[in-house]
N, CA, C and O atoms as CSV, one atom per row, in Angstrom:
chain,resi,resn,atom,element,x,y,z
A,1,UNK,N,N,0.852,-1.175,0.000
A,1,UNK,CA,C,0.000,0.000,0.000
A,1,UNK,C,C,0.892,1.230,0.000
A,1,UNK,O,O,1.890,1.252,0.720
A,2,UNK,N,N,0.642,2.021,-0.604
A,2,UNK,CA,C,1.142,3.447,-0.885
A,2,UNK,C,C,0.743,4.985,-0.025
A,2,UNK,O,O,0.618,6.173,-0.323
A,3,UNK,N,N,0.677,4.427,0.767
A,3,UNK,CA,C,0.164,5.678,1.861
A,3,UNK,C,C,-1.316,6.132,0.857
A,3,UNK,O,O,-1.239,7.165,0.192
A,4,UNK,N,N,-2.416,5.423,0.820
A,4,UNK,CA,C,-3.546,5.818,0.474
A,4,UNK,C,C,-3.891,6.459,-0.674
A,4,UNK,O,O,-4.825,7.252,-0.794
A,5,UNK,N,N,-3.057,6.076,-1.597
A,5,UNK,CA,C,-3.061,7.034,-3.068
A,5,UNK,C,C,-2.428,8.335,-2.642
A,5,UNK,O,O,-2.143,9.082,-3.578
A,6,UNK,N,N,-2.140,8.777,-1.392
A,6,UNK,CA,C,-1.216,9.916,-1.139
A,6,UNK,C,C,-0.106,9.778,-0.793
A,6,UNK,O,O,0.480,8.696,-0.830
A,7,UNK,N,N,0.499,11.090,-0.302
A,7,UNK,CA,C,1.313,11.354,0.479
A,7,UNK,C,C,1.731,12.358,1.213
A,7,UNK,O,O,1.160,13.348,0.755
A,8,UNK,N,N,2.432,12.686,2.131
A,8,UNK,CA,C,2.453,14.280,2.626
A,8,UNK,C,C,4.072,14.672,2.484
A,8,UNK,O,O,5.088,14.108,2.889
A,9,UNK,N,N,3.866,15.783,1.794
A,9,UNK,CA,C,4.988,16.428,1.247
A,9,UNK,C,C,5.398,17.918,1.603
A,9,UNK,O,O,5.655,18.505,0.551
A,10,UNK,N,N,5.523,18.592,2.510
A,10,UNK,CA,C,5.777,19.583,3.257
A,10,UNK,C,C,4.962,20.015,3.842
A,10,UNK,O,O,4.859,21.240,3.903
A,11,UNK,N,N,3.999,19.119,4.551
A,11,UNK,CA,C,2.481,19.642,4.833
A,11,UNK,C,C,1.263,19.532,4.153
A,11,UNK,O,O,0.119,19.582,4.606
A,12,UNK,N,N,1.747,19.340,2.743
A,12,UNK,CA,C,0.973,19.196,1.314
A,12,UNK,C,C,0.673,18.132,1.192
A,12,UNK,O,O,1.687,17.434,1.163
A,13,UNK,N,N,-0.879,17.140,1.023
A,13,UNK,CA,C,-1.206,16.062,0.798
A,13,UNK,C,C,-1.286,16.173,-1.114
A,13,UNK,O,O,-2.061,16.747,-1.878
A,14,UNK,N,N,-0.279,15.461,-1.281
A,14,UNK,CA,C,-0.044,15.444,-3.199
A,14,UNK,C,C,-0.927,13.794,-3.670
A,14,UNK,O,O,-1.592,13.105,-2.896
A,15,UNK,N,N,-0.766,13.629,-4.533
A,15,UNK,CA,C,-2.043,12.821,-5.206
A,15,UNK,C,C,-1.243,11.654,-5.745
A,15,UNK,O,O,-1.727,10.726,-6.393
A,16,UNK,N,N,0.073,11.799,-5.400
A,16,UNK,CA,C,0.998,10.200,-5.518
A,16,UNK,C,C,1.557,9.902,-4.446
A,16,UNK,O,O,2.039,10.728,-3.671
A,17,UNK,N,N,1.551,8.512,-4.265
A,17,UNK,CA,C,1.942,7.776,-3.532
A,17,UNK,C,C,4.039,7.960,-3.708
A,17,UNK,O,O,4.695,7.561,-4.670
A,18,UNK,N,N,4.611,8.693,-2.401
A,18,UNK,CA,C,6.255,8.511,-2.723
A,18,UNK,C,C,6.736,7.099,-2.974
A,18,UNK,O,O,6.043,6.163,-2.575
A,19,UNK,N,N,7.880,6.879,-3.612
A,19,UNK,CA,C,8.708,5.699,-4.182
A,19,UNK,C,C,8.534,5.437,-2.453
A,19,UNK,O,O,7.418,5.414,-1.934
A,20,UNK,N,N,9.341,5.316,-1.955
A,20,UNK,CA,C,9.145,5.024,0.040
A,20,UNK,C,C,8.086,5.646,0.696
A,20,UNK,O,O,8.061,6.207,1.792
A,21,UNK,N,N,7.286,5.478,-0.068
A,21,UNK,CA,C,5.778,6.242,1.304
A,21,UNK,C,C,5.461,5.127,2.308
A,21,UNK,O,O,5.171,5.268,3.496
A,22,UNK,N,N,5.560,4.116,1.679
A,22,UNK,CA,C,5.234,2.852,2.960
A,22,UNK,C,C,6.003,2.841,3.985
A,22,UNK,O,O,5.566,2.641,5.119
A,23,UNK,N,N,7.626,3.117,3.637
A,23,UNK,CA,C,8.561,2.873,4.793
A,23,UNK,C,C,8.565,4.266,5.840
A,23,UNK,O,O,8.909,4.128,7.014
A,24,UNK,N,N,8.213,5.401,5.381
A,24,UNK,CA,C,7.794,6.537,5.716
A,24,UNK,C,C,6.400,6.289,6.810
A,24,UNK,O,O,6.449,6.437,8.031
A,25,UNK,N,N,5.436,5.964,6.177
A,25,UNK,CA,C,4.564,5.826,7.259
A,25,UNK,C,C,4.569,4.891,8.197
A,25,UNK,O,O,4.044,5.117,9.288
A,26,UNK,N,N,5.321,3.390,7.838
A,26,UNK,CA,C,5.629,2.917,8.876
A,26,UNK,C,C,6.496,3.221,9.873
A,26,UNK,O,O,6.332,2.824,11.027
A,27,UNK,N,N,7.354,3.856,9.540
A,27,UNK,CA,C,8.568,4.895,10.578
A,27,UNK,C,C,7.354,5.822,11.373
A,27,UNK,O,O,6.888,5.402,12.432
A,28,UNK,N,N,7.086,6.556,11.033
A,28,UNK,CA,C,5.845,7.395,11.875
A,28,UNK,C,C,4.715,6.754,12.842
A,28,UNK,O,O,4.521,7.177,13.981
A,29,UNK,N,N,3.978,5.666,12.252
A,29,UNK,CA,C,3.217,5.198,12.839
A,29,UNK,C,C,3.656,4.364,14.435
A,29,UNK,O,O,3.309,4.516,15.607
A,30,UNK,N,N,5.011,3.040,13.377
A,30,UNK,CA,C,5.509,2.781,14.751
A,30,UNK,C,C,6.027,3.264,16.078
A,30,UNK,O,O,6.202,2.674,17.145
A,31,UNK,N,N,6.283,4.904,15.582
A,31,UNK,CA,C,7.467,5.611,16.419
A,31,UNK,C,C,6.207,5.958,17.255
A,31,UNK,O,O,6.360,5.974,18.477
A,32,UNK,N,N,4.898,6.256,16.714
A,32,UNK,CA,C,3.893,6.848,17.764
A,32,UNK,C,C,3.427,5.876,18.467
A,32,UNK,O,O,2.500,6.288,19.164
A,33,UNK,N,N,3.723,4.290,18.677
A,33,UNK,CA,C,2.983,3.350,19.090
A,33,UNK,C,C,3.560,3.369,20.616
A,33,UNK,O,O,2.895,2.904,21.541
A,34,UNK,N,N,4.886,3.958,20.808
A,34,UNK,CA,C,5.850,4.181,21.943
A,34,UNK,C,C,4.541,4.520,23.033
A,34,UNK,O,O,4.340,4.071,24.161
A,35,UNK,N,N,3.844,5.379,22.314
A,35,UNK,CA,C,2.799,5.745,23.864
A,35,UNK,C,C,1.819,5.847,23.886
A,35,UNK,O,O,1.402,6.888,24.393
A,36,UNK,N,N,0.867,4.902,23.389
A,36,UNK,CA,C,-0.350,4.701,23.045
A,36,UNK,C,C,-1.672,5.257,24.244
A,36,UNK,O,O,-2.821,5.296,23.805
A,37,UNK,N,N,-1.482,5.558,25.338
A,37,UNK,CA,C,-1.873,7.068,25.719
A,37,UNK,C,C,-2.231,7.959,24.805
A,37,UNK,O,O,-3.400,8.342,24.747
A,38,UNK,N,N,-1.257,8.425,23.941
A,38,UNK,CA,C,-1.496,9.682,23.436
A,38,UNK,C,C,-1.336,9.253,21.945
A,38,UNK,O,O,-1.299,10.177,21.132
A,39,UNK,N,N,-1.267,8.353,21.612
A,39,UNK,CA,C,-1.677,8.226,20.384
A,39,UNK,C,C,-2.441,6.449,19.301
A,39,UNK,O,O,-2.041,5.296,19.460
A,40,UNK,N,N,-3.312,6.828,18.537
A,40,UNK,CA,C,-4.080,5.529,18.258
A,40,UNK,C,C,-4.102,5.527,16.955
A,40,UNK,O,O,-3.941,6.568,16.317
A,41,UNK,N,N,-4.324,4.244,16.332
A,41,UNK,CA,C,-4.128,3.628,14.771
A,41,UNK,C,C,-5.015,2.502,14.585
A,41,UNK,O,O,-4.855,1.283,14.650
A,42,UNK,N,N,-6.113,3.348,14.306
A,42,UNK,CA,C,-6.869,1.829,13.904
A,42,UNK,C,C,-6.701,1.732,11.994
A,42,UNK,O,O,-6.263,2.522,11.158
A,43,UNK,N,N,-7.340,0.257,11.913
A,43,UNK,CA,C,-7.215,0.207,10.269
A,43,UNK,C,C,-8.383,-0.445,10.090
A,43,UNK,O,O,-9.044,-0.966,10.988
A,44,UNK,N,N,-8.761,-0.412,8.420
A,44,UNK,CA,C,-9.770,-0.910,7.967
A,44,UNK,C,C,-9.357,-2.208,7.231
A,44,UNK,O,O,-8.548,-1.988,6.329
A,45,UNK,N,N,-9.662,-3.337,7.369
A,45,UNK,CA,C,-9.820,-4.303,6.360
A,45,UNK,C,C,-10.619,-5.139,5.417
A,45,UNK,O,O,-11.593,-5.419,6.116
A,46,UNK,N,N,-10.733,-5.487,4.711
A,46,UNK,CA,C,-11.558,-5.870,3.496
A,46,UNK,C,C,-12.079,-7.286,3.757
A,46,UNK,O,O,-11.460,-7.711,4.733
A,47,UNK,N,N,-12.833,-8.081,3.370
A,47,UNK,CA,C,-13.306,-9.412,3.874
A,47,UNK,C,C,-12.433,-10.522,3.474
A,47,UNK,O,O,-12.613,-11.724,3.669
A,48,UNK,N,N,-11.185,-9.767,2.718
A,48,UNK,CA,C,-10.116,-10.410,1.558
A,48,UNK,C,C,-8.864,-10.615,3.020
A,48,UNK,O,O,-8.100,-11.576,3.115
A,49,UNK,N,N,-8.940,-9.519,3.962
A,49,UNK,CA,C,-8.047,-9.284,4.784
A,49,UNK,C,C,-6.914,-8.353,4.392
A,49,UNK,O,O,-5.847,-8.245,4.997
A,50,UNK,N,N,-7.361,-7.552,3.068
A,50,UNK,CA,C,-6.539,-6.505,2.684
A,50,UNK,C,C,-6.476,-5.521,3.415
A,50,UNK,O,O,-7.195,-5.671,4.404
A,51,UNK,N,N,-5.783,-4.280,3.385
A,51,UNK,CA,C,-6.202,-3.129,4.512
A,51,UNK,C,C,-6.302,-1.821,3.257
A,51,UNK,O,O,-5.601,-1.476,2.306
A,52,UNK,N,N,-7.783,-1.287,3.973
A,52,UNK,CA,C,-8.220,-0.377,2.854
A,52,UNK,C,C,-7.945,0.495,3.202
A,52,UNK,O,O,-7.822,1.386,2.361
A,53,UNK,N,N,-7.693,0.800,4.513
A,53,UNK,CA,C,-7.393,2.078,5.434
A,53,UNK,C,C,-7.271,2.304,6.830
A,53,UNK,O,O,-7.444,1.444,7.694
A,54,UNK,N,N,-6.933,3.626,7.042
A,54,UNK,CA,C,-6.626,3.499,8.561
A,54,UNK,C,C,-6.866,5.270,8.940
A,54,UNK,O,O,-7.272,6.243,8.304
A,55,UNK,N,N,-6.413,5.050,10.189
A,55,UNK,CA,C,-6.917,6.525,10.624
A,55,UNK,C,C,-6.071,6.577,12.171
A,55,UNK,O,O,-6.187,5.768,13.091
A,56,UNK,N,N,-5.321,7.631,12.122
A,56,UNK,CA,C,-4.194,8.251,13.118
A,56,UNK,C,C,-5.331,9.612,14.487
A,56,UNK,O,O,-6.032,10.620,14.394
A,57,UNK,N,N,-4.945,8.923,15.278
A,57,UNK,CA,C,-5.200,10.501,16.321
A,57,UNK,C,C,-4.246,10.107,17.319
A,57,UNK,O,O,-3.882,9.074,17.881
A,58,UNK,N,N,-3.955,11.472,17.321
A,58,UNK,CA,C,-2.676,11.858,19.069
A,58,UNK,C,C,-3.574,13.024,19.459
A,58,UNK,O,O,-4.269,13.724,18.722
A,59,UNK,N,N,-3.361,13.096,21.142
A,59,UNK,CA,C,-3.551,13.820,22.474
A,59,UNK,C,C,-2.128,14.865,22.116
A,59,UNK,O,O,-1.056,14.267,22.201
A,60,UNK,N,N,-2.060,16.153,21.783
A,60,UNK,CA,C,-1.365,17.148,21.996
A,60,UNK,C,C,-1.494,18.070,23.165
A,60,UNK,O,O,-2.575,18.622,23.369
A,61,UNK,N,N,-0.260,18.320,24.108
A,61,UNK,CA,C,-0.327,18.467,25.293
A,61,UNK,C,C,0.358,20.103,25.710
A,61,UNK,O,O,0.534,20.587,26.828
A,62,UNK,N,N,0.636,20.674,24.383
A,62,UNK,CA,C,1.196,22.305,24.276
A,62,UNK,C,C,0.317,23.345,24.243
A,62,UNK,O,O,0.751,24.410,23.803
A,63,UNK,N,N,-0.656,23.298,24.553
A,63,UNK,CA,C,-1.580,24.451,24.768
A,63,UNK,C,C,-2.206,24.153,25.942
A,63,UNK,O,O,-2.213,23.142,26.644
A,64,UNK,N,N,-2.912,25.588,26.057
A,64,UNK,CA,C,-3.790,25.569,27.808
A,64,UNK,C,C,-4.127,24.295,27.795
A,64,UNK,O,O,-3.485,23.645,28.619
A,65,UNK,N,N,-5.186,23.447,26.933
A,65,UNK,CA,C,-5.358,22.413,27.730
A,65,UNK,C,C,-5.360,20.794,26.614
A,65,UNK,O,O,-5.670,21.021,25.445
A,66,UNK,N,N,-5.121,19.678,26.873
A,66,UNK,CA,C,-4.969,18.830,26.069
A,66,UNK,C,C,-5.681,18.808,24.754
A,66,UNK,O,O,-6.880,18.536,24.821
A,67,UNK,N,N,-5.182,19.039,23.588
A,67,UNK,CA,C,-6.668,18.676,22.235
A,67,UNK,C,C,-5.886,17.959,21.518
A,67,UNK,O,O,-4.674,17.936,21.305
A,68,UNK,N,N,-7.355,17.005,20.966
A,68,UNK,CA,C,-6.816,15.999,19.762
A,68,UNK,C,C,-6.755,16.248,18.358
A,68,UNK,O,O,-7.497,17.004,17.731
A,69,UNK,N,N,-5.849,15.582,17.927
A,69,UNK,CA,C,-5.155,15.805,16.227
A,69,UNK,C,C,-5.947,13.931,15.608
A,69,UNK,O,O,-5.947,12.847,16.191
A,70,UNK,N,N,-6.455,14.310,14.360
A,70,UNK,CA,C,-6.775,13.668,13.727
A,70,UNK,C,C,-5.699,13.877,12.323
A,70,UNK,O,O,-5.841,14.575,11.319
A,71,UNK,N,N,-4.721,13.062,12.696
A,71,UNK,CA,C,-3.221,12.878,11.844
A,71,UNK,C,C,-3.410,12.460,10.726
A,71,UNK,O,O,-2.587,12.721,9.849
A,72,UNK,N,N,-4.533,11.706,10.452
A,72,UNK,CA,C,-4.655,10.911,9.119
A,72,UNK,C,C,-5.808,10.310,8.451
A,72,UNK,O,O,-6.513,9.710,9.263
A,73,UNK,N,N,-6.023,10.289,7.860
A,73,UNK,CA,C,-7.328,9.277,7.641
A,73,UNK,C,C,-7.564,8.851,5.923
A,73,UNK,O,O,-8.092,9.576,5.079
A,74,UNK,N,N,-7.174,7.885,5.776
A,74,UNK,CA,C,-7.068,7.230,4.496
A,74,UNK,C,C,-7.227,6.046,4.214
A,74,UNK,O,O,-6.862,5.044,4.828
A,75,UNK,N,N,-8.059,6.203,2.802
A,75,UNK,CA,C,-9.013,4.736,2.536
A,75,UNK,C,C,-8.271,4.818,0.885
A,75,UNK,O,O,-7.785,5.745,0.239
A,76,UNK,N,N,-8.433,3.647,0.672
A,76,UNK,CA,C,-8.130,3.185,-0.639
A,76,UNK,C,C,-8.984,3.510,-1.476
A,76,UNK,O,O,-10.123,3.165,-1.162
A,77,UNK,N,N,-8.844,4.258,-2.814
A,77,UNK,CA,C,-9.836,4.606,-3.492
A,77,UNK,C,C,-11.045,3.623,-4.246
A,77,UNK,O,O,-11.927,4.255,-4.827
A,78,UNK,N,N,-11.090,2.905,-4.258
A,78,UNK,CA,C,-12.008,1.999,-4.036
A,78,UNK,C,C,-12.892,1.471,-3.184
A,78,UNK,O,O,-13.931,0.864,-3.446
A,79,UNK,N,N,-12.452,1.718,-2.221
A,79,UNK,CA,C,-13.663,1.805,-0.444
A,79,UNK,C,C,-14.217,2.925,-0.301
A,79,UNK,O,O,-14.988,2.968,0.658
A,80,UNK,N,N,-14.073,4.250,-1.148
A,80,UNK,CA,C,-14.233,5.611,-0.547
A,80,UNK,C,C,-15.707,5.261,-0.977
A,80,UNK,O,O,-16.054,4.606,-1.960
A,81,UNK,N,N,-16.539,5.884,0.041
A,81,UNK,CA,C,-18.016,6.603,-0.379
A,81,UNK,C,C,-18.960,5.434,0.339
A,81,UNK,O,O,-20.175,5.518,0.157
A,82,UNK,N,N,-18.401,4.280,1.200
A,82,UNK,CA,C,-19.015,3.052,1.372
A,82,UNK,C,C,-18.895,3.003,3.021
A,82,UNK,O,O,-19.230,2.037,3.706
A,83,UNK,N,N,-18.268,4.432,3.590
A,83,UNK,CA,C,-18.396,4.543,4.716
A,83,UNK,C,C,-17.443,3.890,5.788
A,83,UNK,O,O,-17.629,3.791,7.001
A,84,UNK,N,N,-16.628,3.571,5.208
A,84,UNK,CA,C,-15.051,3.194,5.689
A,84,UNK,C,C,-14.367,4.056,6.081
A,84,UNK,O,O,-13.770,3.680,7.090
A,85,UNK,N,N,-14.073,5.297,5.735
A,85,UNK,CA,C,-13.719,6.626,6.360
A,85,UNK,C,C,-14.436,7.493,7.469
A,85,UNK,O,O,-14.019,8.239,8.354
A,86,UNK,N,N,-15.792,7.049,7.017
A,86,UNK,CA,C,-16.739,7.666,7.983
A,86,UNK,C,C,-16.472,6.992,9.681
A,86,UNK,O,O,-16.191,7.692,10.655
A,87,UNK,N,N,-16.631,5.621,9.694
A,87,UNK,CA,C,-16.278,4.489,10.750
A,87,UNK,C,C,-14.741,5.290,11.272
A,87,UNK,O,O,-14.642,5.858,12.360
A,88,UNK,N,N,-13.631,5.193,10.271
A,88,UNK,CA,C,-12.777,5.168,10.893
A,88,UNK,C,C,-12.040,7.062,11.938
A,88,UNK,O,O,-11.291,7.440,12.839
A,89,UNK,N,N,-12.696,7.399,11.218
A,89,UNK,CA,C,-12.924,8.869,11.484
A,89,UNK,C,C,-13.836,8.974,13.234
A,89,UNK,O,O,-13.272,9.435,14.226
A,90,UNK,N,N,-14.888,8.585,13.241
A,90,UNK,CA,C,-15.855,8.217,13.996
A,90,UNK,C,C,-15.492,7.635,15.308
A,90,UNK,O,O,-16.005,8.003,16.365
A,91,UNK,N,N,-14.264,6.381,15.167
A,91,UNK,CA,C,-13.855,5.942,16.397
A,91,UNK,C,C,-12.670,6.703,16.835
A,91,UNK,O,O,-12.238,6.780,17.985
A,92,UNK,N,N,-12.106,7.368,15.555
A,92,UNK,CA,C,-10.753,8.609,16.082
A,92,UNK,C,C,-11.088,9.546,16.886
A,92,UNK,O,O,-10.273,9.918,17.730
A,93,UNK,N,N,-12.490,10.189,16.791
A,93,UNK,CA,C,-13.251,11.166,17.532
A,93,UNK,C,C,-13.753,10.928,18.493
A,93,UNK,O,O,-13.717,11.807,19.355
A,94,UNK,N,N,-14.530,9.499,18.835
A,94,UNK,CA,C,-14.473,8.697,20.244
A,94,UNK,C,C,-13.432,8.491,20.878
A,94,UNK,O,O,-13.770,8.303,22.046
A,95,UNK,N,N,-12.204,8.407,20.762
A,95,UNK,CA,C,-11.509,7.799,21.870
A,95,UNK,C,C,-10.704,8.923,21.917
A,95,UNK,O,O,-9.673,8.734,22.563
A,96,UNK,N,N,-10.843,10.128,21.404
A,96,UNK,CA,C,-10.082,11.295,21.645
A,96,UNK,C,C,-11.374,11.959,22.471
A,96,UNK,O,O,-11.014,12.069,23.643
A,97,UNK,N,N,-12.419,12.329,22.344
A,97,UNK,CA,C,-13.447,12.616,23.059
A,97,UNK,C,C,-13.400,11.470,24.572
A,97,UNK,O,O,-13.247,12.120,25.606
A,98,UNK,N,N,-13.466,10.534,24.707
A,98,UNK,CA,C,-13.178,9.807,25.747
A,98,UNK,C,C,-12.004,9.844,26.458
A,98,UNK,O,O,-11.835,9.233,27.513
A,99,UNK,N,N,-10.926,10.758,25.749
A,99,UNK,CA,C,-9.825,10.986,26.307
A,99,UNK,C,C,-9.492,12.388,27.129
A,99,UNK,O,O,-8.401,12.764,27.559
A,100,UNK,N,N,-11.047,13.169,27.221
A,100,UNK,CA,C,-11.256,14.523,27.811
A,100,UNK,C,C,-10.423,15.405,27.123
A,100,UNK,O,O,-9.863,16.233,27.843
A,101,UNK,N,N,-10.125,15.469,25.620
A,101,UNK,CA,C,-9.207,16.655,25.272
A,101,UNK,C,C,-10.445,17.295,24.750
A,101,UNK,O,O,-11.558,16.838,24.488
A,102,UNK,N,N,-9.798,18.781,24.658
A,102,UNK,CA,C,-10.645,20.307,24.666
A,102,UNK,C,C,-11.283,20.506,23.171
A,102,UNK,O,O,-12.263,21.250,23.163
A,103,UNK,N,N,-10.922,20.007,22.002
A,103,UNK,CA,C,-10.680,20.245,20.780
A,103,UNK,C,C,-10.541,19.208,19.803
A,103,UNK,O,O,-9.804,18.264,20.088
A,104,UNK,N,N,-10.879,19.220,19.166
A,104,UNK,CA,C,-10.561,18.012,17.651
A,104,UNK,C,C,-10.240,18.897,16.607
A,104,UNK,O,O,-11.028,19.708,16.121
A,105,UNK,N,N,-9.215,18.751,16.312
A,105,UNK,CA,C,-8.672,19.225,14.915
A,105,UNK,C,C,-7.799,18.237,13.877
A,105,UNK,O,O,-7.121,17.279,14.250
A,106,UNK,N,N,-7.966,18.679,12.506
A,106,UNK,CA,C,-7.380,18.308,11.191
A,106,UNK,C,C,-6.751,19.085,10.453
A,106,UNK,O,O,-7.012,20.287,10.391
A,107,UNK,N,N,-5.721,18.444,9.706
A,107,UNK,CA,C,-5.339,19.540,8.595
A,107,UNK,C,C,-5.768,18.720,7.231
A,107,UNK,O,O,-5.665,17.494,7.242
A,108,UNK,N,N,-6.149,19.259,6.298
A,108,UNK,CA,C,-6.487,19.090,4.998
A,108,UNK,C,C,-5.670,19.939,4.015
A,108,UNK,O,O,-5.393,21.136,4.095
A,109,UNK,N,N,-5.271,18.831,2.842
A,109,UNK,CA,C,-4.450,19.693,1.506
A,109,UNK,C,C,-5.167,20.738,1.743
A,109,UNK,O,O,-5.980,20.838,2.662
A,110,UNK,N,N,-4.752,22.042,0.466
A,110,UNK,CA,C,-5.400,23.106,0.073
A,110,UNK,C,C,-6.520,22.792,-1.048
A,110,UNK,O,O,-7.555,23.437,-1.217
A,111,UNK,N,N,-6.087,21.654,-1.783
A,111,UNK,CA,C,-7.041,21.608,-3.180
A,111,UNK,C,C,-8.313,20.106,-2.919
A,111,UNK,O,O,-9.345,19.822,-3.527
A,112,UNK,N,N,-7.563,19.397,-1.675
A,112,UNK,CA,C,-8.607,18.464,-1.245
A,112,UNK,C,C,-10.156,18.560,-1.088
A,112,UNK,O,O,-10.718,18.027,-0.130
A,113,UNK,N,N,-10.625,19.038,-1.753
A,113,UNK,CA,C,-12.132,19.412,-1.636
A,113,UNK,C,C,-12.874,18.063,-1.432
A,113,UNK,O,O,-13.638,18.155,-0.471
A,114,UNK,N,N,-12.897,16.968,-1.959
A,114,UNK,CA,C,-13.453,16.051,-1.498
A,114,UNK,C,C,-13.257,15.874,-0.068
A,114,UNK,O,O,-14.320,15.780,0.546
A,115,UNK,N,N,-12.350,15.812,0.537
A,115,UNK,CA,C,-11.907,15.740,1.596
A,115,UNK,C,C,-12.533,16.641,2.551
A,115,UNK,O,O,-13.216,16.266,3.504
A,116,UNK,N,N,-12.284,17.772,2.270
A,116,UNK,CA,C,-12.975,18.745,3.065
A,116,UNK,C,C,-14.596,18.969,3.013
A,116,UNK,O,O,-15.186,19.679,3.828
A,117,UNK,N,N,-15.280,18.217,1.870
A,117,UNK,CA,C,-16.687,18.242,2.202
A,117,UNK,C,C,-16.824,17.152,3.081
A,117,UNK,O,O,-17.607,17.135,4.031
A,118,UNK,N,N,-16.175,16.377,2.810
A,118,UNK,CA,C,-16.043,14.825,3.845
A,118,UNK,C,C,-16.238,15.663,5.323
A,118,UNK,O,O,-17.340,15.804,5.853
A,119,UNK,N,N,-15.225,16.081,5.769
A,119,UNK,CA,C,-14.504,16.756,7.098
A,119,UNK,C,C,-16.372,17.762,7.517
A,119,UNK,O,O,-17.309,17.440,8.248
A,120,UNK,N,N,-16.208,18.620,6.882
A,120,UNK,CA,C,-17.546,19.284,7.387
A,120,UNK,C,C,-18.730,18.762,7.528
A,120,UNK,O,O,-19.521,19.124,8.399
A,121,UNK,N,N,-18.977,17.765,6.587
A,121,UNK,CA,C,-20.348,17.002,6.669
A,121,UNK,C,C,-20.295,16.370,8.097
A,121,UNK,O,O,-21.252,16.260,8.864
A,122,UNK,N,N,-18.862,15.930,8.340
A,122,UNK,CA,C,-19.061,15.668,9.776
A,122,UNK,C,C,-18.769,16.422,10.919
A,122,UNK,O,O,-18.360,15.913,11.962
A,123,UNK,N,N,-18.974,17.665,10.751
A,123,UNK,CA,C,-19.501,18.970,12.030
A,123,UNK,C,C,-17.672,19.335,12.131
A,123,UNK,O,O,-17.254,19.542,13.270
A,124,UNK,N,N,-16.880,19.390,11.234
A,124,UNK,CA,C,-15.718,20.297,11.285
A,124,UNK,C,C,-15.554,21.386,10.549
A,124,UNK,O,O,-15.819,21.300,9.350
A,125,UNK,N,N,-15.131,22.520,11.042
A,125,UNK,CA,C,-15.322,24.088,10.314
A,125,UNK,C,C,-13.820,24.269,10.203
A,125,UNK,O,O,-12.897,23.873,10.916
A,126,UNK,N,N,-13.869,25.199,8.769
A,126,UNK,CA,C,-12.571,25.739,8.548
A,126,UNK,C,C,-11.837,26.850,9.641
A,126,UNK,O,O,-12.348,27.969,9.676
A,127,UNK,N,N,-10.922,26.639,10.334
A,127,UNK,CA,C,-10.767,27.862,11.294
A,127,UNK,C,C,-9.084,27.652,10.802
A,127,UNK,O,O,-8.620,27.474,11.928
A,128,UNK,N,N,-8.250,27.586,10.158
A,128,UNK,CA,C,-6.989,27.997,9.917
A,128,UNK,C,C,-6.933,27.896,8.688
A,128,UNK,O,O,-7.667,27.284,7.911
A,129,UNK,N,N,-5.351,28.986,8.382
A,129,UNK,CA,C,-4.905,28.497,6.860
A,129,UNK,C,C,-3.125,28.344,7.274
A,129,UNK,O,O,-2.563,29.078,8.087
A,130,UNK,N,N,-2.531,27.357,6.592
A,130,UNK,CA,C,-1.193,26.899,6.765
A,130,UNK,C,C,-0.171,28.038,5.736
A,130,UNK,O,O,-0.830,28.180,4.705
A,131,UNK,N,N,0.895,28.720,5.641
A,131,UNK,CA,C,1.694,29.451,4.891
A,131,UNK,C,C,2.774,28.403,5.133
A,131,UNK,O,O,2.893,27.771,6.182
A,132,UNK,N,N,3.790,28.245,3.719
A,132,UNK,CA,C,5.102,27.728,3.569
A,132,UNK,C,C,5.519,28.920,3.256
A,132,UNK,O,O,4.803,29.750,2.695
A,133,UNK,N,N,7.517,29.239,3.813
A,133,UNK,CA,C,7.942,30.139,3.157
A,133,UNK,C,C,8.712,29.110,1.560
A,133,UNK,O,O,9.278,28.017,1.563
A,134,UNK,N,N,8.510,29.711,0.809
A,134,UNK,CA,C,8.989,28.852,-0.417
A,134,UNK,C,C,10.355,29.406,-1.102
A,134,UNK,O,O,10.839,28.824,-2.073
């Protein structure tokens, strides 16, 4: 799997999968498993036992008061629209909500519009914009 038909590239979710995006997200994922407290990885699998997707949240602990990051959330383009994102999204927001933090937040590409109607349909509002110096 190719990091979900994506990848993140200076902040930028781009629309190819990197030559090493797998070894990339497995470096990240495992490194967050260190403290599963503050951070969770569930995945989706197929009845095949393939994995269609998965979905990242961490407990961030640098502001007045604890809020959760929804790090990731990616389905294989072929599962999208069948509510596999919705689920996995859904239990990221439960167990960060069960985890008493103040906040739920995401970042989304700039041109991700699917994505971001996704994100609002489920009660998230635009409140930032990201600048790179280039």
């Amino acid at each position: 799997m190719g990091v979900g038909e994506s990848y993140m590239k200076d902040g930028v979710l781009c629309g190819r999968p990197a030559p090493d995006a797998r070894e990339k997200w497995m470096h990240y994922i495992l490194q967050h498993f260190e403290n599963p407290a503050k951070t969770q990885v569930w995945k989706a699998v197929s009845l095949d036992g393939d994995l269609v997707g998965f979905a990242v949240a961490e407990i961030q602990e640098d502001g007045d008061a604890p809020f959760g990051v929804v790090s990731d959330v990616l389905v294989k383009e072929d599962f999208r629209g069948k509510g596999t994102g919705a689920l996995l999204l859904q239990t990221a927001i439960g167990w960060l909500r069960s985890s008493g933090v103040s906040g739920v937040y995401l970042e989304s590409g700039r041109d991700n519009h699917a994505a971001h109607r996704f994100f609002e349909k489920r009660g998230f509002v635009h409140v930032s914009e990201i600048y790179k110096l280039v």
